[in-house]
matplotlib code that plots the C-alpha trace (Angstrom):
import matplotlib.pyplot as plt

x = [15.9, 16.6, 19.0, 21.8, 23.4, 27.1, 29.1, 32.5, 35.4, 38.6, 40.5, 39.2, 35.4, 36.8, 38.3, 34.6, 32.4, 35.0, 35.2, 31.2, 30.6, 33.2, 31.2, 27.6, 28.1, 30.4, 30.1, 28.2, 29.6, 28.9, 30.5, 33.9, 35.7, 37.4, 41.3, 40.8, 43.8, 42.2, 38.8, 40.8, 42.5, 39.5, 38.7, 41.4, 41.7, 45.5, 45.7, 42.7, 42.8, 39.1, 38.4, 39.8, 36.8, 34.1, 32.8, 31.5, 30.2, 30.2, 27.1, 27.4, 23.7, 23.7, 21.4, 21.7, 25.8, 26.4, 26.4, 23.6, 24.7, 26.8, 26.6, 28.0, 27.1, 28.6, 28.5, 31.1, 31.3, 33.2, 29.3, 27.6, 29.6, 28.4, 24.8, 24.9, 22.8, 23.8, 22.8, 23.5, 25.2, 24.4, 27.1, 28.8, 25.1, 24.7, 22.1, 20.7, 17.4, 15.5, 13.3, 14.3, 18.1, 18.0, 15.4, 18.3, 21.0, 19.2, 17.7, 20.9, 22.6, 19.0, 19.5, 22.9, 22.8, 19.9, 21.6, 24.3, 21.6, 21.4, 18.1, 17.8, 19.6, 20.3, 22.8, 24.0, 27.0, 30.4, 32.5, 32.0, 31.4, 34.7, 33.7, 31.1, 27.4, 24.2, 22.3, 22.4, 18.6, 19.0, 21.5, 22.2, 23.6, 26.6, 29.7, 30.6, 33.5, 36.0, 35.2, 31.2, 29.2, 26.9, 24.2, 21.2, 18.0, 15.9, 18.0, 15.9, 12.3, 13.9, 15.1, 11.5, 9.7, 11.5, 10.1, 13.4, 12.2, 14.5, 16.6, 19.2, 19.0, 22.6, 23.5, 26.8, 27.1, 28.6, 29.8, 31.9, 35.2, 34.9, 38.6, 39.7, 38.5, 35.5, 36.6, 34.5, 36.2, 39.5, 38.1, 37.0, 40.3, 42.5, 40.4, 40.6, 44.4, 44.8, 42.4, 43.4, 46.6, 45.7, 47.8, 47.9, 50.2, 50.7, 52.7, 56.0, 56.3, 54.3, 56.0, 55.0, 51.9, 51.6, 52.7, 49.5, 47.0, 45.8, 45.3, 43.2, 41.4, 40.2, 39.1, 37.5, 35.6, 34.4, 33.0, 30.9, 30.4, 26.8, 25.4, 23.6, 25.7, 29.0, 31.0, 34.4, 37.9, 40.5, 44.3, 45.5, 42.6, 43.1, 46.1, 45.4, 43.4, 46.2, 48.6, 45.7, 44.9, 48.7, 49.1, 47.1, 47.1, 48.4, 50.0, 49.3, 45.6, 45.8, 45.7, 45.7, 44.6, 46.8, 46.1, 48.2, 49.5, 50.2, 47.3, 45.4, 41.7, 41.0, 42.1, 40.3, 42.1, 40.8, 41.9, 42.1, 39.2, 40.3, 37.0, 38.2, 41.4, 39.8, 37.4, 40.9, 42.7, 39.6, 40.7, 44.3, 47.5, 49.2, 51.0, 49.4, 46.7, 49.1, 49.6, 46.7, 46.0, 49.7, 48.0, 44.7, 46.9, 48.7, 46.7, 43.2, 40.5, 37.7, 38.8, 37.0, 36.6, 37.3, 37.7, 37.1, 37.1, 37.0, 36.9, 33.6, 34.9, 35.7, 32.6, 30.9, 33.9, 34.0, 37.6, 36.1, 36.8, 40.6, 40.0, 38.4, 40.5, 44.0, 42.1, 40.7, 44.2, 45.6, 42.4, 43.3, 47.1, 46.2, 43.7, 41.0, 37.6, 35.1, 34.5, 32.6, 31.5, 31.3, 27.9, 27.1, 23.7, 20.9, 19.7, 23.6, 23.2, 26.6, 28.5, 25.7, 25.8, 29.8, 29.4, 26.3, 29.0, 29.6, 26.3, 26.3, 23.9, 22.4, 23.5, 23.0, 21.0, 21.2, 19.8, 20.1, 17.4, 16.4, 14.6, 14.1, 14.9]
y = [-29.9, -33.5, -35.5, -37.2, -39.8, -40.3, -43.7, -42.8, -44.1, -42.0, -40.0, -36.8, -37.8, -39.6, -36.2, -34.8, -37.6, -36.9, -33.1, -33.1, -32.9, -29.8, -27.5, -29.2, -28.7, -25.4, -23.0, -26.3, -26.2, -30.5, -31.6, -33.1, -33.5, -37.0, -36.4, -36.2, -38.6, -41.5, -41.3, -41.7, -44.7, -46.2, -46.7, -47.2, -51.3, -50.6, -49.7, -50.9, -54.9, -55.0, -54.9, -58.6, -59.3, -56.7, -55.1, -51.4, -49.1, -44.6, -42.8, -38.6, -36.9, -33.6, -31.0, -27.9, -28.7, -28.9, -31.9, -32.3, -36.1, -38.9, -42.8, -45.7, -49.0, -51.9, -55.7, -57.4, -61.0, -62.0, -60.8, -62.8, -65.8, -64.9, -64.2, -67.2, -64.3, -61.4, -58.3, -54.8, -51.6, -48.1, -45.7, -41.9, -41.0, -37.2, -35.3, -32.0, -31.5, -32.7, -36.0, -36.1, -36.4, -38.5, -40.9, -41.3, -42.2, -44.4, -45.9, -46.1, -48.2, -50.2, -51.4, -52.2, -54.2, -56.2, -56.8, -58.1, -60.6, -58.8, -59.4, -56.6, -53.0, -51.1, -48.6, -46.2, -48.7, -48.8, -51.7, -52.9, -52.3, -50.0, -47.4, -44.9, -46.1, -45.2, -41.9, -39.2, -38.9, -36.9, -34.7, -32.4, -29.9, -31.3, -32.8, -36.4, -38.1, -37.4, -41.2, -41.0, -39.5, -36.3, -35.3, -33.0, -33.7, -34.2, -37.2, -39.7, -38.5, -38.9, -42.6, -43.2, -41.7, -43.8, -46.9, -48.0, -49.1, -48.6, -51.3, -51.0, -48.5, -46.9, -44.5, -42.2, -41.2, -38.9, -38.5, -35.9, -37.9, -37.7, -37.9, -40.6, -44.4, -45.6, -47.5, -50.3, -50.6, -50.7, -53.2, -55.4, -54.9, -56.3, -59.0, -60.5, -60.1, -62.4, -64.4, -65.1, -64.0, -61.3, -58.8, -55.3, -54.9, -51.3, -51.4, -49.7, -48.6, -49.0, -51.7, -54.1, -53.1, -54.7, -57.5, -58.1, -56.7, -60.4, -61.1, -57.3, -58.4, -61.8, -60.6, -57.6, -60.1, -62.1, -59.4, -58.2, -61.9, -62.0, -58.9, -57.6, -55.2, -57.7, -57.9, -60.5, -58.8, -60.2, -60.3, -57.7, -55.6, -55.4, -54.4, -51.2, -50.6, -51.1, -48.6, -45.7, -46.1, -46.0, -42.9, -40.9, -42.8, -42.3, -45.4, -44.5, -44.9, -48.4, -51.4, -55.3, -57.5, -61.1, -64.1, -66.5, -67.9, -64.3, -64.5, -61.3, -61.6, -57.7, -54.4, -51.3, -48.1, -44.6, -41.8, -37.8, -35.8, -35.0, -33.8, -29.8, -30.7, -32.0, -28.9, -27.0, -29.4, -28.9, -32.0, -31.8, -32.9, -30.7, -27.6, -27.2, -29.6, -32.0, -29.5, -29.1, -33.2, -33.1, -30.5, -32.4, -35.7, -34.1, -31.1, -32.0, -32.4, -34.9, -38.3, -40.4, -44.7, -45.8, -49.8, -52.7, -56.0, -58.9, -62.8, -64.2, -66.6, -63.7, -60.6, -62.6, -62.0, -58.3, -58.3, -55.0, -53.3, -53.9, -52.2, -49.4, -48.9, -49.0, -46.1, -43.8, -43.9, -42.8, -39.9, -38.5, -38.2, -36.6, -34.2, -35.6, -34.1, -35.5, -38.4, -39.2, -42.9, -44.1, -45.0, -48.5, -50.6, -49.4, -52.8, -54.2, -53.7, -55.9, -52.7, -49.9, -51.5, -50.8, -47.2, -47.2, -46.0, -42.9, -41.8, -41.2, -39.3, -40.0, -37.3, -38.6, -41.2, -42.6, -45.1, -47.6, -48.7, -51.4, -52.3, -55.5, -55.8]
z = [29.3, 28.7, 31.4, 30.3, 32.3, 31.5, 32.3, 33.5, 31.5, 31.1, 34.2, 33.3, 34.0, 37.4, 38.5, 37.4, 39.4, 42.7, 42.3, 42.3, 46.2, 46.6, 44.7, 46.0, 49.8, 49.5, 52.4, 54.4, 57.7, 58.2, 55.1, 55.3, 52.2, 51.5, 50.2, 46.6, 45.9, 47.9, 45.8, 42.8, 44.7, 45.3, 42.1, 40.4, 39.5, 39.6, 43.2, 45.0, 44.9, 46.1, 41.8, 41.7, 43.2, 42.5, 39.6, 39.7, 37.4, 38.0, 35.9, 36.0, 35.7, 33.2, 32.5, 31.2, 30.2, 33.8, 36.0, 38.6, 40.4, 40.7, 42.0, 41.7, 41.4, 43.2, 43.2, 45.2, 44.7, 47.7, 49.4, 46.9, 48.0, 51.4, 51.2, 48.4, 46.3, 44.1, 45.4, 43.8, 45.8, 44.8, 47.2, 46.6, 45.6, 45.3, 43.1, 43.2, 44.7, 41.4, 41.5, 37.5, 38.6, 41.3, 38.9, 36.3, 38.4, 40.6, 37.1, 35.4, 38.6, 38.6, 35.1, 34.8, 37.7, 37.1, 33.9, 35.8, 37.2, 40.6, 42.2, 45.0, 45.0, 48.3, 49.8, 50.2, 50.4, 49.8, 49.2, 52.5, 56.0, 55.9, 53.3, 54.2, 54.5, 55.1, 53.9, 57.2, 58.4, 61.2, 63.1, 59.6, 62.2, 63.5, 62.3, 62.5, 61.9, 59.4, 57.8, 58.1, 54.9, 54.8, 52.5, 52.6, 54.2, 51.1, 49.9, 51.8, 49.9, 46.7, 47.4, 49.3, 45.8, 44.1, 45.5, 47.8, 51.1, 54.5, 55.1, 57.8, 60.7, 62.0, 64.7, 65.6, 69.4, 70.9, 74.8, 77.2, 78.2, 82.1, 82.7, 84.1, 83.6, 85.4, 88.8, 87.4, 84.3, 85.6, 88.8, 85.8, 83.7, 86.6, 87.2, 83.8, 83.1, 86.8, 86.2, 82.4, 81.9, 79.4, 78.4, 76.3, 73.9, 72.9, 69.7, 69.5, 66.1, 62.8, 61.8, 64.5, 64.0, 60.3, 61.8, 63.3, 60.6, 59.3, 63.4, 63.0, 60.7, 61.2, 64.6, 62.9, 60.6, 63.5, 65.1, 62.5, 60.6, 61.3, 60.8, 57.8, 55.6, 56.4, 53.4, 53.6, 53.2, 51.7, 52.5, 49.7, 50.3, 54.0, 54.0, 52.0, 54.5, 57.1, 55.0, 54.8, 58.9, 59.8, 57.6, 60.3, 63.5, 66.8, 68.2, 71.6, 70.3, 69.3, 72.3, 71.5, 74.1, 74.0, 75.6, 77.8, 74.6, 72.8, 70.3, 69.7, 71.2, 70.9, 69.8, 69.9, 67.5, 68.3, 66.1, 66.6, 64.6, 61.4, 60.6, 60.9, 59.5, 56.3, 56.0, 56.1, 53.9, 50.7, 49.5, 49.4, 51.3, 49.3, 49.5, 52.9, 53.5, 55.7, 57.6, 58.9, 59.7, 61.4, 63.5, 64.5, 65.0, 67.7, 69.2, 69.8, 72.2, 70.0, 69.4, 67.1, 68.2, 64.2, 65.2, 67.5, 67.4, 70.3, 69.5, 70.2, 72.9, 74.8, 74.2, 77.5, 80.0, 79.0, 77.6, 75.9, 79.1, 78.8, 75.5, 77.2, 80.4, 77.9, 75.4, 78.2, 79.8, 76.5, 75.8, 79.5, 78.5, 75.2, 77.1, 74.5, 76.4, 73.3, 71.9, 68.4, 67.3, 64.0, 62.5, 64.3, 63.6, 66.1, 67.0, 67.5, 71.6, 71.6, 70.9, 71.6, 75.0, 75.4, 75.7, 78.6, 81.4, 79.7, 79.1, 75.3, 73.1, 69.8, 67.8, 64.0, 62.2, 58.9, 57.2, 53.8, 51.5, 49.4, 46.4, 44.5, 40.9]

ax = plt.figure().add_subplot(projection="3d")
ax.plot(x, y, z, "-o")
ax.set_aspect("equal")
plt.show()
């Protein structure tokens, strides 16, 4: 039976390309669903300002009257203007396990972006650094974090047949929470607040916290500036980014480190799993699904470190471990006993090397591939 590869262009086929994944990984314990409403969001030019600045296209695979995969293809100029070179993304890639399915949609994303005048394709990416990335490799057995993407092992072989060589390497960790903060955290947390005058600000409400978000994010950016997969983020967009982390945060979760003068120099934001919550929720907030993520906000033992960011002045005097010291104190309050990282670049030892005092564990890989066009 021949494929057919369909371009999405009317809400009815969006609904379609979002709803694909819920009936693909039914019954699969690792799978957590996104909130239906976001996805539409996402990619809605109305509501998601990163379209002043990107174009994307969304292709649905068919056979046999039903469909079979999905992807979409990505090119986000505020990245070209970075690398100084147009490359393609190809992200929210799912096909069924057949080399003729996964051929047209990687094909269809190929072709319209070298028509674009891309000259290399890779992902699995999303917009940027802050959408999910990277296909899962390893660790197909356990769940991750309610932002990180799954798939099934024999994704990987299809990209590889298909000529895309690995690009990018990432890891997610996990570790036990022993309790309390390391002694030599907190020795080295005292030392730098006398010795510089730092201080933690623990916001008070949600609204002080939008106050800082450009701070946020400028010292997220310079964090993250100089290594591969960085995207820029602007203003409008980062701030719909703000609004969907303060929807589900804990404030007690989220530290800023000021200096002498008040000026952010770090933050670290940890949030509950959701992970569960979302499994419960199928997609919904609604009639019950909030209920469930109300639940996980407040009663839960697995936290999940979403963000951190430290100016680069600063990474060498090890204001991280403020960061650290301020979050532990919070997990022991909460009772959080587990703690789950986001996917992080294997070879970024800057961050990997935050975590050695806890003795964490590899417990998923995943990977992105390339291709020139």
């Amino acid at each position: 039976m021949k494929i057919s590869l369909r371009q999405v262009e009317t809400k009815k086929d969006l609904k379609a390309f979002i709803s694909f994944p819920f009936d693909h990984y039914k019954g699969n314990p690792y799978w957590v669903p996104p909130l239906i409403q976001s996805e539409m969001t996402q990619f809605s030019a109305a509501d998601n300002p990163v379209f002043e600045h990107s174009d994307a296209v969304l292709f649905t695979a068919w056979k046999d009257g039903r469909m079979q995969g999905r992807i979409a293809g990505i090119i986000n100029h505020l990245e070209t203007a970075h690398l100084g070179e147009q490359h393609g993304r190809f992200g929210w890639l799912e096909f069924t396990d057949e080399p003729e399915i996964s051929r047209a949609l990687l094909e269809g994303v190929e072709n319209w972006a070298r028509e674009k005048g891309c000259k290399l394709l890779k992902g699995p990416h999303g917009f940027n650094q802050l959408d999910k990335n990277g296909m899962l490799t390893a660790g197909f057995d356990s769940l991750g974090t309610s932002t990180a993407a799954f798939n099934y092992p024999y994704y990987a072989g299809h990209l590889e047949a298909l000529g895309f060589e690995k690009d990018l390497e990432w890891v997610e960790l996990t570790f036990a929470w022993p309790g309390a903060v390391p002694d030599k955290v907190l020795r080295m947390k005292k030392l730098l607040e006398s010795r510089y005058g730092l201080r933690v600000l623990k916001p008070s409400g949600k609204e002080e916290l939008r106050r800082f978000f450009k701070s946020l994010f400028d010292l997220l950016q310079d964090t993250y500036i100089k290594l591969p997969g960085f995207v820029p983020i602007s203003e409008k967009q980062s701030k719909v980014y703000v609004d969907q982390y303060i929807r589900f945060m804990r404030l007690d979760f989220v530290h800023i480190v000021l200096d002498d003068k008040g000026q952010p120099i770090g933050f670290g934001v940890s949030l509950p799993s959701f992970a569960k919550a979302l499994q419960k929720a199928k997609g919904r907030l609604f009639p019950f699904g909030f209920i469930h993520l109300l639940k996980a906000r407040w009663r839960n033992d697995t936290a999940e470190l979403a963000l951190i960011g430290v100016r680069e002045e600063w990474r060498q005097k090890g204001v991280h471990s403020i960061v650290f010291a301020e979050t532990g104190d919070a997990f022991e309050k909460a009772g959080i006993s587990r703690i789950l990282g986001n996917p992080m670049l294997e070879f970024n030892n800057n961050v990997l090397s935050l975590w050695k005092e806890f003795d964490p564990a590899i417990h998923r890989r995943r990977r992105t591939y390339r291709k020139l066009l």
